[in-house]
C-alpha positions as CSV (number, residue, x, y, z in Angstrom):
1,X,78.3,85.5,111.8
2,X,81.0,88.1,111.6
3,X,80.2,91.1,109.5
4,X,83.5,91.0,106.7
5,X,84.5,94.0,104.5
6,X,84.2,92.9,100.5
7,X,84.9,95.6,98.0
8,X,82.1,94.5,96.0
9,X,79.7,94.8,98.5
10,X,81.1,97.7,100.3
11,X,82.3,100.0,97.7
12,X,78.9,101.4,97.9
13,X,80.3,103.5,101.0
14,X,83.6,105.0,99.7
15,X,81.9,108.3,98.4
16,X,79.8,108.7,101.5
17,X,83.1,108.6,103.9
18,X,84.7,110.5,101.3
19,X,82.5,113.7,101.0
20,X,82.3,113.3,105.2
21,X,85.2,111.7,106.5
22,X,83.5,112.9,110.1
23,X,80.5,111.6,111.5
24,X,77.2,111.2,110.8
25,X,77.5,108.3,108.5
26,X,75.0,105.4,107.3
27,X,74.5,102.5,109.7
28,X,76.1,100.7,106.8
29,X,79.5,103.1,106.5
30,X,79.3,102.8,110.3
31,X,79.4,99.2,110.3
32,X,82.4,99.4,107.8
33,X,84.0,101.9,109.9
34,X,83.6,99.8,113.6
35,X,85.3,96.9,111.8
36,X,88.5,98.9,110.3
37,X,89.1,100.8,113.0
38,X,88.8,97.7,115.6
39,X,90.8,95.3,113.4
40,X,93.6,93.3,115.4
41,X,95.3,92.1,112.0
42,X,98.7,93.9,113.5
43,X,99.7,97.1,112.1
44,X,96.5,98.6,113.1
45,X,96.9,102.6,111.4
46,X,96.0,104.7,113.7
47,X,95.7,108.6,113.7
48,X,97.3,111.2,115.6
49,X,97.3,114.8,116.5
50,X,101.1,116.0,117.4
51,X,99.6,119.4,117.1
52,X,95.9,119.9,118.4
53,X,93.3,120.6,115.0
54,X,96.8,121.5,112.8
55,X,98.9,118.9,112.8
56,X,98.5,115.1,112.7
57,X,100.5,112.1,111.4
58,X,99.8,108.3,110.5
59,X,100.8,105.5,113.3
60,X,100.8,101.6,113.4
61,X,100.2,100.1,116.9
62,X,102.1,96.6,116.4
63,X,100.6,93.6,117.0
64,X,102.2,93.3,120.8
65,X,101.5,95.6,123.2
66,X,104.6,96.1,124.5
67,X,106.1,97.0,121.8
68,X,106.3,100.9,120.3
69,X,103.7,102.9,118.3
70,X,105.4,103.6,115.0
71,X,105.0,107.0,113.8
72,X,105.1,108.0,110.2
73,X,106.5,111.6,109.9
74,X,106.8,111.4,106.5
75,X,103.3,112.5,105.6
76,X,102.0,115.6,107.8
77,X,97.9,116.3,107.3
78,X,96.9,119.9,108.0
79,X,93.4,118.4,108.1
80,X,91.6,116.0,110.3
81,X,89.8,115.1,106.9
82,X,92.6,114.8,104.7
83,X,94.1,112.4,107.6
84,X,91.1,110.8,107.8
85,X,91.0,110.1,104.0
86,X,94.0,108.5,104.3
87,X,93.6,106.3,106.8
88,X,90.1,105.0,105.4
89,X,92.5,104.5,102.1
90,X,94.9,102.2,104.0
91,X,92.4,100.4,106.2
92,X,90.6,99.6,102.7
93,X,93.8,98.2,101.0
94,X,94.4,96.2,104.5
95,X,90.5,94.7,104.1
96,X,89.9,94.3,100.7
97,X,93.3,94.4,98.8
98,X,92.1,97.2,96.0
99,X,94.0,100.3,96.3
100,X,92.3,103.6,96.6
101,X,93.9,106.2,94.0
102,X,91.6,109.1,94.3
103,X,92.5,112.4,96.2
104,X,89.8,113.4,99.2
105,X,88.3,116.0,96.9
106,X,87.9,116.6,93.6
107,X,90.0,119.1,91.7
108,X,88.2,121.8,90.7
């Protein structure tokens, strides 16, 4: 059976990726993790560094091969976290249809 990301039974793991977008995580976040980031839905979101630990941007691969990576330069991250963030947000949306309205840290 094929694991499949429910936000009721996988909300549990939003604060955990949240306080530590970057690895370790739980063997369940993990799980969750594998599953967005290998997901062949089209418009996979991808992340990407145009300027090595200062600069990265969100991508979609498209659902053909062949076809172009589309870059989103509208959005710049000067973090690997707050990019990271980000893309957990979207992937979520794309698995479970509940937007994620929270900022990757609290305001103090």
């Amino acid at each position: 059976m094929v694991y499949r990301i429910t936000a009721e039974a996988d909300r549990q793991h939003i604060e955990e990726f949240r306080a530590n977008p970057i690895a370790p995580h739980s063997p369940g976040l993990q799980r969750m993790l594998n599953i967005m980031r290998t997901w062949t839905g089209g418009d996979q979101y991808i992340l990407i560094a145009r300027v090595e630990f200062a600069e990265f941007v969100i991508g979609r691969m498209p659902e053909h091969r062949e076809d172009p990576i589309v870059v989103e330069e509208d959005m710049v991250f000067a973090t690997r976290e707050e990019a990271e963030w980000e893309l957990f947000c979207r992937r979520w949306k794309q698995h479970t249809g509940e937007s994620l309205n929270m900022p990757l840290k609290d305001e103090a």
